[in-house]
N, C-alpha and C positions, 0 to 999 in steps of 0.2 A: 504494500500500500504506500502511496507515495504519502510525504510527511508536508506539512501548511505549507512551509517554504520553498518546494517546488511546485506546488497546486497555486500560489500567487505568480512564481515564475511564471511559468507556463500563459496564467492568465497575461501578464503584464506583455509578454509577449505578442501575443493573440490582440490585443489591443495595440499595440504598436504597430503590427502588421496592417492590421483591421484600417488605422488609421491612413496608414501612407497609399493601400488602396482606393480608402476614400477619395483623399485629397488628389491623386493620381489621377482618377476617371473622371471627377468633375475639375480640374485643370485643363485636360484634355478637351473636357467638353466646349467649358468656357473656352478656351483659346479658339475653335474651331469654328464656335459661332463667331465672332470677336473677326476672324479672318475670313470668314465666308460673309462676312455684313461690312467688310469695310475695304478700303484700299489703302495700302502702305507706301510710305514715299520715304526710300530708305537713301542716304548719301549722295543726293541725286546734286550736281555741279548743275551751279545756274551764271552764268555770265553776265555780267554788265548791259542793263538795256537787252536784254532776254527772257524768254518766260519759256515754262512747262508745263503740262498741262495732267491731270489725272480724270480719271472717269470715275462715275459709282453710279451701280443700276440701284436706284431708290425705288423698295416695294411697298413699301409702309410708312405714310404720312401722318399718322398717329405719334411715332417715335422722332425726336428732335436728329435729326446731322452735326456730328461735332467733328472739329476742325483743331487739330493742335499741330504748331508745327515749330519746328524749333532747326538752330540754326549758331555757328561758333562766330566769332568777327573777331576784329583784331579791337582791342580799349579803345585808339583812338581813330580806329576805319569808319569809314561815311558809309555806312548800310542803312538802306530802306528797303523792305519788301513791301508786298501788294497784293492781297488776295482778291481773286473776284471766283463767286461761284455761281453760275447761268443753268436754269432749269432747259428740259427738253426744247422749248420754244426759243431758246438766245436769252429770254429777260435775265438779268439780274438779281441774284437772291440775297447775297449775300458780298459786302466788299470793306475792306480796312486796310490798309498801311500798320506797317510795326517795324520797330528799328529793333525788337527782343523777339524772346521767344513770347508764342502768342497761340491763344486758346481761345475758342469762340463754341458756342451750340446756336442752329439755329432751328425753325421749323420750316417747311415747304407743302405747296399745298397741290403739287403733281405726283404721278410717279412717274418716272423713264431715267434716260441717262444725265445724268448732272456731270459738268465740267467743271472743277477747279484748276483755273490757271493761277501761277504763281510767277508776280514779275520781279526781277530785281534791278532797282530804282537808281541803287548805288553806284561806287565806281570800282569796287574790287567784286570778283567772282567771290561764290559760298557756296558751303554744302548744303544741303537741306535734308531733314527727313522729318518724318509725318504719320498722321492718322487721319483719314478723309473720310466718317463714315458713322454707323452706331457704335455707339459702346452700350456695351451690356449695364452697365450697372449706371444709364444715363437713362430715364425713363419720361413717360408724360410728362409736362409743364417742364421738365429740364429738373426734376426730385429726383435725388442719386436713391437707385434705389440698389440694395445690397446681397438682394435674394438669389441674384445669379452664385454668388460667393459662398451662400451657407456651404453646400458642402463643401467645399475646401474648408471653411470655419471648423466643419465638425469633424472633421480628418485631421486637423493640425490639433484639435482637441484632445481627440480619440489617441494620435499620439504621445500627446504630450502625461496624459493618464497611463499610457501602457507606458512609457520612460516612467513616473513615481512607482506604478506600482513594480516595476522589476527591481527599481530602488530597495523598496518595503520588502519585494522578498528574498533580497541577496543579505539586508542585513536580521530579517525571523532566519533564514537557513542559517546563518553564522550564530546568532544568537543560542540556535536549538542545536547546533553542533557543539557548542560552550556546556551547554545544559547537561548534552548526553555524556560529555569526558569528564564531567564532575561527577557522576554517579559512581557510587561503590560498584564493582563489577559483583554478577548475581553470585549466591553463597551457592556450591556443588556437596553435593556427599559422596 
C-alpha cells in the first residue's frame, strides 16, 4: 500500500501535468483564433515618402478592428507615420499620424476586405511590425473582455497547485521516513 507521501506525490503531479495540458490546448486555441482573425505586419522596411499596405477580410461588425503598430527610431530622427484604413468601397474609416508606437480600436459598419496603408512621412526609412485585426480579449463597445484567457488562467492555476502540492508531499514523505527510523525495531522471539 503506498504510504500519504507518495499518494500526495502522485496527486501533485497529476495536477501539474493536468495543468500544463490545460494551459497548452487553450494557448493553442487562442493563438489560432488570434491568427486566423487578424493580419500580422512583422519587420516590414518602409522608406521615406513610401507606404504599405495590409488587407483583413472583416466578417463581423459586431466586434471593434484594433490597430497596434509599433516601430524603433533613432532619439533625435524626424519620424512621422500615417495610418489610413479604407473599407471595401475606398471611404475612409479610420486615419492618425504618430511619431511612437501607436494603438487605436475602431468599429466599421461593412464586411469585405479593409486596407490598411501605412505611410512614412519622415526622412529616414523604419521597421515596422503590427497587429491589423480582432483580438480576442477586445470585445463589444471596445470592454476587454478576459474569457478567451480562462483556460490558460486555470492551467497556470492547476499548475501552480500541482508544484505546492509535490512540495507538501516530498516534505510528509521525508517527514514519515524520520518517523519510521525513530521507531524501536519490532521485538522477535
Amino acid at each position: 500500500m503506498l504510504k500519504r507521501g507518495y499518494i500526495i506525490l502522485i496527486a501533485g503531479g497529476a495536477l501539474l501535468v493536468a495543468g500544463v495540458v490545460v494551459a497548452a490546448l487553450w494557448a493553442g486555441s487562442f493563438a489560432g483564433r488570434f491568427l486566423e482573425e487578424s493580419t500580422i505586419i512583422g519587420q516590414t522596411l518602409i522608406r521615406p515618402s513610401e507606404s504599405v499596405n495590409a488587407t483583413l477580410e472583416v466578417n463581423d461588425i459586431s466586434r471593434p478592428i484594433s490597430l497596434g503598430l509599433h516601430f524603433e527610431r533613432e532619439p533625435a530622427a524626424d519620424v512621422t507615420l500615417r495610418e489610413t484604413v479604407r473599407d471595401p468601397s475606398g471611404r475612409v474609416v479610420n486615419t492618425n499620424e504618430f511619431l511612437k508606437d501607436f494603438f487605436t480600436t475602431f468599429k466599421v459598419n461593412s464586411v469585405g476586405k479593409f486596407t490598411l496603408t501605412v505611410s512614412n512621412q519622415g526622412s529616414i526609412p523604419v521597421n515596422v511590425d503590427g497587429i491589423f485585426g480582432y483580438l480576442p480579449f477586445v470585445g463589444q463597445n471596445n470592454q476587454v473582455n478576459l474569457s478567451p484567457l480562462n483556460g490558460i488562467i486555470i492551467g497556470v492555476i492547476l499548475f501552480i497547485i500541482g508544484i505546492i502540492t509535490i512540495i507538501v508531499g516530498i516534505v510528509i514523505t521525508i517527514i514519515d521516513r524520520r518517523r519510521e527510523n525513530r521507531r524501536p525495531p519490532p521485538l522477535t522471539r
